[in-house]
C-alpha positions in Angstrom: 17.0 6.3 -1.4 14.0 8.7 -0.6 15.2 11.9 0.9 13.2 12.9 4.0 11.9 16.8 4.5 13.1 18.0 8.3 9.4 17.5 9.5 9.9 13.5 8.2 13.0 13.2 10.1 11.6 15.5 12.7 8.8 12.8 12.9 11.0 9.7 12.5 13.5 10.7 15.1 10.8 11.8 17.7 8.8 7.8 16.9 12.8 6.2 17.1 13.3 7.9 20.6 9.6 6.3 21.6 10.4 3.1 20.4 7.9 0.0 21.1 4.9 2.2 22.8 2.0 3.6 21.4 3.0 7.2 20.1 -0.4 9.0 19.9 -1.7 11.4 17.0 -2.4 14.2 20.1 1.9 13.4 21.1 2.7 13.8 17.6 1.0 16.9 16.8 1.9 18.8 20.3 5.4 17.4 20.0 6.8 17.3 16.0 3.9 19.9 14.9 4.3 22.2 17.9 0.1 22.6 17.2 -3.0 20.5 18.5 -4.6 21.5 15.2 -3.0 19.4 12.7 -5.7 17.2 10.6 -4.9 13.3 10.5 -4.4 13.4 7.1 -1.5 15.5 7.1 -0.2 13.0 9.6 -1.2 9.8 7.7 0.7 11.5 4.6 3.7 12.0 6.7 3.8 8.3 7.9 3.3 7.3 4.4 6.6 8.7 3.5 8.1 7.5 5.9 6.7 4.2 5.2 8.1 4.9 1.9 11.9 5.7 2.8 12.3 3.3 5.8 10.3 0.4 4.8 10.9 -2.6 2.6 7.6 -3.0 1.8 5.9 0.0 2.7 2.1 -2.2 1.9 2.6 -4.3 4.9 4.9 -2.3 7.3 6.9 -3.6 10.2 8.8 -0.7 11.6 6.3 1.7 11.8 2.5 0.3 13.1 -0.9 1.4 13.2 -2.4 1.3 15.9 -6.2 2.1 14.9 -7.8 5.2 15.8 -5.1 6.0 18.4 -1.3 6.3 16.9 1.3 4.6 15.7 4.0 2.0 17.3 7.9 2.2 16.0 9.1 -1.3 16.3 12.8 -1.1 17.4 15.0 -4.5 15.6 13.9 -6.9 13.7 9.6 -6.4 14.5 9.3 -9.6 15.9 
């Protein structure tokens, strides 16, 4: 099991409580980064952890979805 820094669980708990809606990168930085100014990559590094600790196959996720050039989905249950 991968431990998860406070801003991971920070992140994860924030994308749980948003569940099955597009969560976008502006909402994440003003809301878990308290700052407009993050850079996507530190966000995309972030969600690759994540990806990493919550996913069984972190390659071809199902919990947590991108949704191109806009944010990311958390899919509450089973992702179908």
């Amino acid at each position: 099991d991968k431990k998860l820094t406070s801003l991971e669980y920070t992140l994860l708990d924030y994308m749980t409580a948003n569940c099955n809606r597009l969560i976008t990168k502006q909402e994440l930085f003003e809301h878990v980064w308290k700052d407009k100014f993050t850079s996507d990559g530190t966000l995309n590094v972030h969600i690759r952890k994540l990806r990493e600790a919550i996913e069984e196959d972190p390659q071809n996720p199902r919990r947590i979805i991108t949704v191109w050039k806009e944010g990311y989905k958390y899919i509450a249950g089973d992702g179908s």
